[in-house]
Structure formats: structure tokens, C-alpha cells
N, C-alpha and C positions, 0 to 999 in steps of 0.2 A: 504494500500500500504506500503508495507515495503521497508527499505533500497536498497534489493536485489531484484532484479529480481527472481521470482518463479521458472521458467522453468531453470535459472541459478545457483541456488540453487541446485536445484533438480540432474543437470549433475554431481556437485562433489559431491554429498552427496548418493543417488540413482544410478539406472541403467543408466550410460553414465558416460562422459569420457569430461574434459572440458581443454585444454592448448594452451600454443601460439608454434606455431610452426617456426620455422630459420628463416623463409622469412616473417613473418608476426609482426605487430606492437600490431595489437589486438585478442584475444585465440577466439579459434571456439568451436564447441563441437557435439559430435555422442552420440546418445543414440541406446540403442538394449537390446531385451528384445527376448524370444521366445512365448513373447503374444504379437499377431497381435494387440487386441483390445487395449490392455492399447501404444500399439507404436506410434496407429495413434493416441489415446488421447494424447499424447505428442505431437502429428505434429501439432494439432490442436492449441495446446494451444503454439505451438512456432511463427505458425499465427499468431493469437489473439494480441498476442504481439508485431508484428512486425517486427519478424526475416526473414531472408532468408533463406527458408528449402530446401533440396535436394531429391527425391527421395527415395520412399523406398528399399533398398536392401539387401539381405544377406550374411552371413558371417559364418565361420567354426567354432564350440565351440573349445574358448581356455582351454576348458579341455579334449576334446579328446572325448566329445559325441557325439553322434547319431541327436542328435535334431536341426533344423535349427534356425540359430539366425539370427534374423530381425531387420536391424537398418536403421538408417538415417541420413546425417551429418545437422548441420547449421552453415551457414559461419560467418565469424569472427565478432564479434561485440564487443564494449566496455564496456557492461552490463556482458559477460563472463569474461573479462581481470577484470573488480571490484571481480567478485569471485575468480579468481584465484592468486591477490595479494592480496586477505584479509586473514588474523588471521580463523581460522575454527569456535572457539568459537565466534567469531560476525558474523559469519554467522548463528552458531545454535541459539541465540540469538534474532536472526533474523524470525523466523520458525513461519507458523500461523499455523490452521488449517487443510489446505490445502495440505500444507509443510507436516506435516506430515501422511496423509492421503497419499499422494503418495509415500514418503518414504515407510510407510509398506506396500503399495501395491509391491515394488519394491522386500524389503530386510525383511518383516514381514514372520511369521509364525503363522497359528492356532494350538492349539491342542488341540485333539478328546477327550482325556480320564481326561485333567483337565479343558477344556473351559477357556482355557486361551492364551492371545500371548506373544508372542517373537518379539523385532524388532531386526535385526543384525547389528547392526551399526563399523565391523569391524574396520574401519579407523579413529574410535576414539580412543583417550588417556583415563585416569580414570578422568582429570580436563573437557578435556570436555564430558566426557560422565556423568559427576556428573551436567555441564551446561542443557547439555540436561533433566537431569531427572526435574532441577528446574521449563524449560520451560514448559515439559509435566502437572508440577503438578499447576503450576500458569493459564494452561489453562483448566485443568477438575479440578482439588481442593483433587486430590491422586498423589503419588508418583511413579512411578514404579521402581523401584528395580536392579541396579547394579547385572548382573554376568559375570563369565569367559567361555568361551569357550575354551575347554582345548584339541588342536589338538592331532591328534596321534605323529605327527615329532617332537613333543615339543613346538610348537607355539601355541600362548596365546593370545584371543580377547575379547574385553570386550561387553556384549551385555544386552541389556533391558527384564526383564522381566514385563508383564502388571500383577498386581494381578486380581484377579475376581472385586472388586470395581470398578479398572478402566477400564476392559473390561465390567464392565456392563453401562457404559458412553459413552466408545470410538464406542465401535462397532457397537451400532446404527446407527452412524453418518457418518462412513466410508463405513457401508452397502448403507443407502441412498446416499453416495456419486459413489457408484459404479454403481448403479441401474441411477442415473438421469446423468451417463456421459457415458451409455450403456457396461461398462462393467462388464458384467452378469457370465462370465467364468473365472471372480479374485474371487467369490460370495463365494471361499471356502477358502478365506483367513481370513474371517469372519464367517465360520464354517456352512455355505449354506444360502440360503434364508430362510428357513422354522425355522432356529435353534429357533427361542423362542416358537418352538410349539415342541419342540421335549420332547418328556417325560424321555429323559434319560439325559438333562439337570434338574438336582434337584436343588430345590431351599432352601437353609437353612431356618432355623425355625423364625429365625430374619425376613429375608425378609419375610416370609408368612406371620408372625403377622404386619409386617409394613405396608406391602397392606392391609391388613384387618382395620389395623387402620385409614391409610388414608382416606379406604372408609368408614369405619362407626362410626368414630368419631370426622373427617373430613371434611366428604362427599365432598370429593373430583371425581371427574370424572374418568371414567376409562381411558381416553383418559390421562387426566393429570397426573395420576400414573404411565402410560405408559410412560411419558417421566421422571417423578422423578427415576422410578427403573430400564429398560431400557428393561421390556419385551414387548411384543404383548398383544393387548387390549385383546383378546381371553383369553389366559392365565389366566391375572390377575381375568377377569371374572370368569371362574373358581376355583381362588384360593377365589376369595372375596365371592362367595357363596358358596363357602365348597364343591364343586365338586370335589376339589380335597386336598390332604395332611386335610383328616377330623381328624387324630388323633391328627391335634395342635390344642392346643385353648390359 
């Protein structure tokens, strides 16, 4: 349990919108997303916790597209009014797990051609988005990587890159977080279901000799390699009896 309420968190930081409005003493907050699944996994979890939820409904993209956007308010509470008078860096300070796992479901990116992500964390500064990177690495034990997003108008945001290290940590864990809270249709934000069977993910020569060693110098389990490297037991099995990449040794 952390200082901050999760789902409170989540409104400034993520997809939703948290403040106090003229007539109110304590901030309320609307989330809206154009995925149905992950909406109502928010509605759920503002249940779980307690809150007062409203209805789902929709609303026109404030960029001028096509796509229907699906939101939901929850009334005021003083678990939102602590997010929106705290410092941002004690709130990212604040981030489990969890926290970030819905973050990049929110504002992440996969990409096809280097298997790696991006989270977009626009509405940071470089102090706290240098916060965030500490938190990231103090919870996997790798860094991710400060860059800019460099607009066409001349606007500048600063955003996360994951190396392969830490997407070979992260992504397991945000897959199975997808998969055991049913949403199956975010599954390409982690680059699909099947991604560690795909043969057009390569695995460096480092890692091939690593499974090879843990399994047979080791003898280590393939289940258990499977969580040291962050592939699929299948995989590994093939790599560890030479079914496949036979020209390393």
C-alpha cells in the first residue's frame, strides 16, 4: 500500500483527468480511453476501492478523430484532492508495479522492428522524468533511458525508452498482467501473445550461450530460465538442445 491511492495516481499520470472544480472542496476525476476493456478495468478497480463511479459514456476526440472515446466520471473524494496538491515527483516516487503497468498500458508503445518500448510520459520535466527512471530501475535492477520527442511546431517532451534488458523483465509481467485482468486486445502493447515464439525475435549470442549454461552447467529448469531470461519455456527448449541458433557454441 503506498502513500497514494493507485487509481488516483493513475488519473494524473495516465489516461484521465483529476481536479477540484469552483463549487467543490475535494477534486473528482474522469478517465477515457477508446478501449472498452482496459475503461471498465478502471471502473473496477475505482470499486474495489471504494469510490463513487458514474456510468459509462462517451465523448468526441479532442483531436478531431473518427474514433469514439469512452469515459466515466468519479465523484469527489479526498484520496484525489492528496494527488492533486502533491509535488509530481512524490507521487512518481510513489509508483509500484502496478502503477506502472497501467501507465504503459495507457501512454506505452511496442515496437515491431526493434522489440522494444517507449512509455510517453509527456507531463514530465527532465528532474522528474530522471525520478522516474530511478524508480523503474530500483524495481527491475536496469535503467531505461531519457529521450526527447521532438514535435513538428517546435514542442519538446521528454519520454522513456525501455532497452531490450528491460523489456526482457518488464514484459512478461505486464503480459501476464493483461491476460489475468482480461484485457487480451492491449496484448499488442507487448508485441502479441505468441511474441517469444516468434522467430523473427533473435536472440543474441550472449543470451543463447546463457540458457545453454544455465541449463547445463547449472541444470537449472527450463521453467526457471524462463523467468531468469524472460522467454517461453518452448523457446528456451529449443535453444538448450540446439534446435535452434546451432552455429553458437
Amino acid at each position: 500500500m503506498g502513500v497514494f491511492n493507485r487509481i488516483a495516481k493513475n488519473a494524473r499520470l495516465g489516461d484521465g483527468y483529476v481536479g477540484i472544480g469552483t463549487n467543490n472542496v475535494n477534486a473528482n476525476a474522469q478517465f477515457y480511453t477508446t478501449n472498452q476493456e482496459m475503461l471498465f478495468h478502471k471502473r473496477r478497480m475505482c470499486e474495489e476501492d471504494g469510490f463513487v463511479v458514474g456510468n459509462i459514456g462517451t465523448q468526441k476526440s479532442g483531436y478531431g478523430g473518427t474514433k469514439t472515446i469512452y469515459n466515466f466520471y468519479v465523484r469527489v473524494d479526498e484520496r484525489f484532492t492528496k494527488v492533486v496538491n502533491s509535488p509530481l515527483i512524490d507521487i512518481i516516487k510513489d509508483l509500484t508495479e502496478e502503477d506502472i503497468f497501467l501507465w504503459y498500458l495507457d501512454d506505452g508503445s511496442w515496437h515491431k522492428t526493434t522489440n522494444t518500448m517507449h512509455l510517453y510520459s509527456n507531463g514530465l520535466n527532465k528532474e522528474e522524468s530522471e525520478v522516474l527512471i530511478e524508480v523503474i530501475s530500483n524495481l527491475y535492477g536496469v535503467k531505461p533511458i531519457i529521450r526527447i520527442d521532438r514535435k513538428r511546431d517546435g514542442r519538446e517532451f521528454f519520454y522513456l525508452y525501455f532497452p531490450r534488458d528491460l523489456v526482457r523483465i518488464i514484459r512478461p509481467k505486464i503480459k501476464e498482467y493483461i491476460l489475468n485482468n482480461s484485457l487480451d486486445s492491449l496484448l499488442y502493447k507487448v508485441g502479441g501473445k505468441e511474441y517469444e515464439d516468434k522467430d523473427s525475435v533473435v536472440a543474441s549470442e550472449n543470451e543463447v550461450r546463457e540458457i545453454r549454461r544455465l541449463r547445463e552447467v547449472e541444470g537449472k529448469t527450463l521453467s526457471e530460465i524462463s523467468e531468469i531470461v524472460g522467454m517461453s519455456i518452448s523457446r528456451i527448449s529449443r535453444i538448450s538442445n540446439y534446435e535452434t541458433y546451432k552455429n553458437i557454441v
